[in-house]
KEVEX-856039 format. One record per residue (C-alpha): residue number from 1; residue in one letter; x, y, z. Coordinates in steps of 0.25 Angstrom, whole numbers. Example, Ala and Ser with C-alpha at 12.3 -4.5 7.8 and 13.67 -1.06 7.14 Angstrom:
// KEVEX-856039
[pt 1; a; [49; -18; 31]]
[pt 2; s; [55; -4; 29]]
This chain:
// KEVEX-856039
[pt 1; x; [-114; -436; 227]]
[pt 2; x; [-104; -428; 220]]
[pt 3; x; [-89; -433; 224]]
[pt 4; x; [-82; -422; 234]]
[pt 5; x; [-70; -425; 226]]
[pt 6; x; [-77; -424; 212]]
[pt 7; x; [-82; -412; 215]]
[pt 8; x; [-70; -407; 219]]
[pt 9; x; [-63; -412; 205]]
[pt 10; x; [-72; -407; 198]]
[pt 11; x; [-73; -392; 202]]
[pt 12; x; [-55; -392; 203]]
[pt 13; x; [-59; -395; 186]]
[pt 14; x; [-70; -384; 184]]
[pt 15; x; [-60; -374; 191]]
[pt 16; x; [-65; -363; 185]]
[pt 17; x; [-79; -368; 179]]
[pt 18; x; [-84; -370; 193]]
[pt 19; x; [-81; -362; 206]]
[pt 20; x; [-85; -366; 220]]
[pt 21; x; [-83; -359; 232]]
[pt 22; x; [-89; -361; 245]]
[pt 23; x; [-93; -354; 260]]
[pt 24; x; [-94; -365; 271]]
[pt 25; x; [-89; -379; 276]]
[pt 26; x; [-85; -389; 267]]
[pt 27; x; [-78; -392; 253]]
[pt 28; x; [-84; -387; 241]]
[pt 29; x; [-84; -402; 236]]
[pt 30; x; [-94; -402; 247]]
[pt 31; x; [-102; -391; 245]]
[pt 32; x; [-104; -395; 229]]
[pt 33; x; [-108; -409; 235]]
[pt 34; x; [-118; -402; 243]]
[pt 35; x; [-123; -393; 232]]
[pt 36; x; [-122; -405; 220]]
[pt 37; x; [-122; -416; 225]]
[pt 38; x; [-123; -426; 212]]
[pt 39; x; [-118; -414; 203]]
[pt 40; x; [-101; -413; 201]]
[pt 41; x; [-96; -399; 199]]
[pt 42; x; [-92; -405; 182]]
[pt 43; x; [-107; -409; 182]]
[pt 44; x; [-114; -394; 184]]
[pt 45; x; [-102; -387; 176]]
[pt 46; x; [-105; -397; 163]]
[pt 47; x; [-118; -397; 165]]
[pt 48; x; [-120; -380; 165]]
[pt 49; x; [-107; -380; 154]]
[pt 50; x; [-118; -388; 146]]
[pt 51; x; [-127; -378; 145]]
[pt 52; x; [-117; -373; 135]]
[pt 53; x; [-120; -358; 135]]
[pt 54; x; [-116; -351; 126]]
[pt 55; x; [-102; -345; 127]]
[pt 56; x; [-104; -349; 143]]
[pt 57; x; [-97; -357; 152]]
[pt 58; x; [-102; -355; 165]]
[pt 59; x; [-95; -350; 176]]
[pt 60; x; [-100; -359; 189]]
[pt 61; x; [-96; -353; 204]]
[pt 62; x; [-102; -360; 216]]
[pt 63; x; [-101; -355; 230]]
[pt 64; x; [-106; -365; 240]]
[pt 65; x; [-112; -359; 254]]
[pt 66; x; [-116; -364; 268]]
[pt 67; x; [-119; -355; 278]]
[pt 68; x; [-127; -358; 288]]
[pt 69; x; [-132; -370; 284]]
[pt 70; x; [-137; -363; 270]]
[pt 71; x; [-131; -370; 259]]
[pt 72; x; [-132; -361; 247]]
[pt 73; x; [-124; -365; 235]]
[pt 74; x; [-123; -352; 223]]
[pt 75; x; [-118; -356; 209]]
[pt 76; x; [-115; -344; 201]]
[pt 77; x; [-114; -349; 187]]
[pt 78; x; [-106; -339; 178]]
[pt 79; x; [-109; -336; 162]]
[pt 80; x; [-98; -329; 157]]
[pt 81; x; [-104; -325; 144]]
[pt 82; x; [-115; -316; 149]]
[pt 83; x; [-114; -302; 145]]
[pt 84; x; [-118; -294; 159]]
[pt 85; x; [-109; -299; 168]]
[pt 86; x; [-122; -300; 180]]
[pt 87; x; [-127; -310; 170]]
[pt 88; x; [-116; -320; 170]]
[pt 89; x; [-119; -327; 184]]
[pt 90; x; [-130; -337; 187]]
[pt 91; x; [-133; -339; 203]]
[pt 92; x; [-138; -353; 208]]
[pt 93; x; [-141; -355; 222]]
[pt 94; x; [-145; -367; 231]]
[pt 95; x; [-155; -365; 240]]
[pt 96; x; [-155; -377; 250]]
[pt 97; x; [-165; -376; 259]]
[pt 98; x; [-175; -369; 247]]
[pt 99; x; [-172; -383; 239]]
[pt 100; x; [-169; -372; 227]]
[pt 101; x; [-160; -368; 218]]
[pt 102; x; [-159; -353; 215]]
[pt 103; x; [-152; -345; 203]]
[pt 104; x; [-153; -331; 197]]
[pt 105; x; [-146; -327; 183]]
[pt 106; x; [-146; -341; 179]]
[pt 107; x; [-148; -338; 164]]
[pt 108; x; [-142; -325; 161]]
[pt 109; x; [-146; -317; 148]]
[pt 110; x; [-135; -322; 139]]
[pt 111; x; [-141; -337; 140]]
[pt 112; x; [-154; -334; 144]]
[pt 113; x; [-162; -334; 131]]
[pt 114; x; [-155; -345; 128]]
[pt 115; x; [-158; -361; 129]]
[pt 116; x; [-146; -361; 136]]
[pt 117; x; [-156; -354; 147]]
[pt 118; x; [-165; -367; 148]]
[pt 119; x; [-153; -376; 148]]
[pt 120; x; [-147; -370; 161]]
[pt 121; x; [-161; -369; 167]]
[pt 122; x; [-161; -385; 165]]
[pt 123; x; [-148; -386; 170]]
[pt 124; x; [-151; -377; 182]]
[pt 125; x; [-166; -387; 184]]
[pt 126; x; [-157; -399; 182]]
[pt 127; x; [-146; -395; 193]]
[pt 128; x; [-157; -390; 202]]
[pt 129; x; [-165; -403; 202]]
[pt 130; x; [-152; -413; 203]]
[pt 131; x; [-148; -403; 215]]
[pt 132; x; [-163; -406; 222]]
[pt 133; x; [-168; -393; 222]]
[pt 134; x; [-183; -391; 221]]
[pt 135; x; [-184; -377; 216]]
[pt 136; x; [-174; -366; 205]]
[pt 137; x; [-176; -353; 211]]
[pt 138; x; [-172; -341; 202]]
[pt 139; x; [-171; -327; 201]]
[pt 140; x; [-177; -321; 189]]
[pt 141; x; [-169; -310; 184]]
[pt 142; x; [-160; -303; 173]]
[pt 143; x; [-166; -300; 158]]
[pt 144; x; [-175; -314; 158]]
[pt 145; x; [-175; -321; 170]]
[pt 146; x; [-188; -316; 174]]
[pt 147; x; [-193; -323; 159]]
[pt 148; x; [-185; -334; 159]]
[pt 149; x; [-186; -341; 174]]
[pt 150; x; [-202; -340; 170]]
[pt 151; x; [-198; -345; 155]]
[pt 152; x; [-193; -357; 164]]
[pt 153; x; [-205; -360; 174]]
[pt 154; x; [-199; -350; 187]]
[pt 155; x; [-209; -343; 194]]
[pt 156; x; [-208; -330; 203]]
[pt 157; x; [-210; -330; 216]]
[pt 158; x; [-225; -324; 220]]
[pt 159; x; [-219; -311; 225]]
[pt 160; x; [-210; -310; 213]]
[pt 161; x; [-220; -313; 203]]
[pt 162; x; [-230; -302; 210]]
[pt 163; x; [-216; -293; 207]]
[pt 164; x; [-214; -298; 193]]
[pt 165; x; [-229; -296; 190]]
[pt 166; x; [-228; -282; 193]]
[pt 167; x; [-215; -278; 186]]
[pt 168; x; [-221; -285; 173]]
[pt 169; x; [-232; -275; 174]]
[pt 170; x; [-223; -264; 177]]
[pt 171; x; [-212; -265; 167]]
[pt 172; x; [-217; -274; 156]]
[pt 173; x; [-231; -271; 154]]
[pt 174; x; [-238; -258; 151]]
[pt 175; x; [-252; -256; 159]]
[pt 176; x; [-263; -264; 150]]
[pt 177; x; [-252; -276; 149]]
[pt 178; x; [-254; -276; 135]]
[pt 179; x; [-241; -270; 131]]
[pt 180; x; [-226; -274; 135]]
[pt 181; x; [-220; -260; 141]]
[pt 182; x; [-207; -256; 145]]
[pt 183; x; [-212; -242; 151]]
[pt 184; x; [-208; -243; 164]]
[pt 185; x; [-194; -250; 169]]
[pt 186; x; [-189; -256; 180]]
[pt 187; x; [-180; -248; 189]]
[pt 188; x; [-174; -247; 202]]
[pt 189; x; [-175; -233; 202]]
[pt 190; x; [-160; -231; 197]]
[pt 191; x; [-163; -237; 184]]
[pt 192; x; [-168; -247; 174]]
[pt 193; x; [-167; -261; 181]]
[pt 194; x; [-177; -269; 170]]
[pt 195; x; [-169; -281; 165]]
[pt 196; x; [-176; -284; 152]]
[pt 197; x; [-167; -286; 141]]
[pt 198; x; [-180; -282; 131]]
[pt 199; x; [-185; -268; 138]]
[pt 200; x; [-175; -258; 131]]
[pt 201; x; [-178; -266; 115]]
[pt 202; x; [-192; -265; 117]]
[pt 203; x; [-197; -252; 125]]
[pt 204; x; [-209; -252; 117]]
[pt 205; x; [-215; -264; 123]]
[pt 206; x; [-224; -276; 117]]
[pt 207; x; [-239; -275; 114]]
[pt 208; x; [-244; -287; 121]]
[pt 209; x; [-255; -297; 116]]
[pt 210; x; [-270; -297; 122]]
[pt 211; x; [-265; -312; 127]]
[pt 212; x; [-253; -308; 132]]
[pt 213; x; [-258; -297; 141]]
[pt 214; x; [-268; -307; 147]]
[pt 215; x; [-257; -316; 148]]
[pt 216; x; [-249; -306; 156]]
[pt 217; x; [-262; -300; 164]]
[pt 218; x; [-265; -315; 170]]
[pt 219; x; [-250; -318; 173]]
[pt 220; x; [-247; -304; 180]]
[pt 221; x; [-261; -307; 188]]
[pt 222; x; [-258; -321; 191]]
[pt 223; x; [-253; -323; 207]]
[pt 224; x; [-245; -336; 200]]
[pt 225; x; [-231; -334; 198]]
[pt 226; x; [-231; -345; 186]]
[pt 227; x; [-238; -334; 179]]
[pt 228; x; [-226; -329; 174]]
[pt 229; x; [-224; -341; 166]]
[pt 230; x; [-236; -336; 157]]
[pt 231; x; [-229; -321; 156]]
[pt 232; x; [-216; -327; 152]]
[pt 233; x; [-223; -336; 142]]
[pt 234; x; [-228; -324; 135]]
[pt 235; x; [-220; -328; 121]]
[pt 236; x; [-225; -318; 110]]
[pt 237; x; [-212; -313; 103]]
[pt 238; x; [-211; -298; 104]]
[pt 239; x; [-195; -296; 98]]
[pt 240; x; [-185; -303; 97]]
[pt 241; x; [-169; -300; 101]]
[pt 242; x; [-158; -297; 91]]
[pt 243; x; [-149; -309; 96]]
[pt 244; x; [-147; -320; 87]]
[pt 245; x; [-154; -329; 90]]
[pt 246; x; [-165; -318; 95]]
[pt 247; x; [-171; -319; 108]]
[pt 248; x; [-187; -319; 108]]
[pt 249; x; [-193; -308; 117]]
[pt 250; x; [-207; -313; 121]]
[pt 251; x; [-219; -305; 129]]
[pt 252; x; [-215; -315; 142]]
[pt 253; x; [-200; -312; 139]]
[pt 254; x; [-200; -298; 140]]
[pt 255; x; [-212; -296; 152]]
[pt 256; x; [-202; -306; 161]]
[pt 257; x; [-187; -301; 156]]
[pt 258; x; [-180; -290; 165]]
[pt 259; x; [-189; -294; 177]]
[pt 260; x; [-186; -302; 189]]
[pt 261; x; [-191; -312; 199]]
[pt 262; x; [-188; -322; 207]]
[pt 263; x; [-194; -337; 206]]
[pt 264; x; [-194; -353; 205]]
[pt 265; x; [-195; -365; 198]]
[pt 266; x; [-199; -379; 206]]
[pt 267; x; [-192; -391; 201]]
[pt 268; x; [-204; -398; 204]]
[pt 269; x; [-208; -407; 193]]
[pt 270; x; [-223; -406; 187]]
[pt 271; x; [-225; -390; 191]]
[pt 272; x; [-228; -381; 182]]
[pt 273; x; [-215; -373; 184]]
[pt 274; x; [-207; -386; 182]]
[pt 275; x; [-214; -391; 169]]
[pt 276; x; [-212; -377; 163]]
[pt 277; x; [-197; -376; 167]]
[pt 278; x; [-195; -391; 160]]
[pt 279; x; [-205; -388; 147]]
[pt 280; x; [-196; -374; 144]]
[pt 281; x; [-182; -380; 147]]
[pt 282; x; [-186; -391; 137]]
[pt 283; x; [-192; -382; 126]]
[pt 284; x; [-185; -385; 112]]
[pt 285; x; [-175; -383; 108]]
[pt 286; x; [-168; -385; 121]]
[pt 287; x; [-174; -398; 124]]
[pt 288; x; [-163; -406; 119]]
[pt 289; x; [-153; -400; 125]]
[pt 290; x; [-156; -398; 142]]
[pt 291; x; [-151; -412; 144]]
[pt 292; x; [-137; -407; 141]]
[pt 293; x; [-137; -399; 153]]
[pt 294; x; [-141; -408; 162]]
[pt 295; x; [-132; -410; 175]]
């Protein structure tokens, strides 16, 4: 275990870098000792700092908790080159008696599209294991977390993959699901709330392929919630961005982006989840360089 007085040296030097505040009994030394056990506070800034995205240097506030009895840690990690400003805090959050860790915003849209993206996913499974935890929790949000979290081997929950299933056939597809269609939009009643980043470049919609629609017909029928890996899979290009380098906009990629759900990954070796998380982290060309971020 981490040195109470190391700990302590070491956050006095990353004043600034790394913020910690706490609600309870005890020194912060202690509740970091608690949290990361064989982890010093210079370990998990290098080791996100190594990520080197770019233009970022993140931001880390940790705000330790223990009320009664409950010992949730949150870490807000701060990218202060995002352009909105909602998309400049990740949120990571301990769940003890779960045995999880849960975060929401993790990859916001300025790295998402990125390989930086599945960098911080292996720095997040790597942190995540050495801490014990059996299980990432995450929320599935923003332009492309509902695309990406299934990219990386997330599944929904059974209620919200029922939820999801039914706002891809109400916002995404048109009737013979034979045809992408944006004809109908999310709203909250006051206004637009649809999150895609594609909707407004595209309102024509996509013709679909006679594979792709039984493709989508079997996953959207499926009572499995690793389904949505088939959807998300979906890899015909149908257009490309006008950033340099361009980002490829796929079928999967525009059925997923701008919906929502909430999901998990098991750490557990030898699943299928599992497998899938470690075969697209490791995809070329990033292969060569995840050992970089390890903490």
């Amino acid at each position: 275990m981490i040195s109470a007085e190391q700990i302590s040296a070491e956050l006095q030097a990353l004043e600034g870098k790394i913020f910690c505040e706490k609600h309870g009994q005890g020194s912060i030394a202690s509740y970091w000792q608690r949290t990361f056990p064989d982890i010093s506070p210079a370990q998990f800034y290098s080791s996100l700092k190594a990520l080197q995205i770019p233009g970022d240097s993140p931001k880390i506030n940790i705000e330790f908790t223990n009320t009664l009895g409950d010992y949730m840690p949150l870490i807000e990690i701060e990218w202060p080159s995002a352009e909105n400003p909602r998309d400049r805090m990740a949120f990571m959050k301990f769940e003890p008696k779960q045995n999880e860790l849960y975060f929401s915003n993790l990859i916001a849209p300025h790295i998402s599209d990125q390989s930086y993206a599945k960098k911080l996913m292996y720095w997040l499974s790597d942190l995540t294991t050495k801490l014990d935890k059996k299980k990432i929790t995450a929320c599935a949000m923003l332009q492309m977390g509902a695309y990406t979290w299934a990219r990386f081997g997330f599944t929904p929950y059974a209620d919200h993959w029922l939820d999801l299933k039914e706002d891809i056939r109400n916002y995404r597809l048109n009737k013979n699901f034979d045809r992408i269609s944006f004809d109908k939009r999310m709203s909250d009643g006051k206004g637009l709330w649809d999150d895609s980043p594609y909707i407004d470049a595209h309102p024509a919609g996509f013709e679909l392929t006679k594979d792709e629609t039984a493709e989508i017909k079997d996953a959207l029928s499926s009572k499995n919630p690793e389904d949505i890996w088939a959807l998300s899979d979906l890899g015909r290009e149908l257009a490309r961005t006008s950033d340099k380098p361009p980002h490829i906009i796929t079928v999967g990629k525009i059925l997923l982006s701008g919906l929502s759900w909430e999901g998990s990954l098991s750490l557990k070796p030898g699943t299928k989840a599992m497998d899938r998380f470690t075969s697209y982290i490791n995809r070329a060309p990033e292969q060569s360089t995840n050992k970089a971020v390890e903490i």
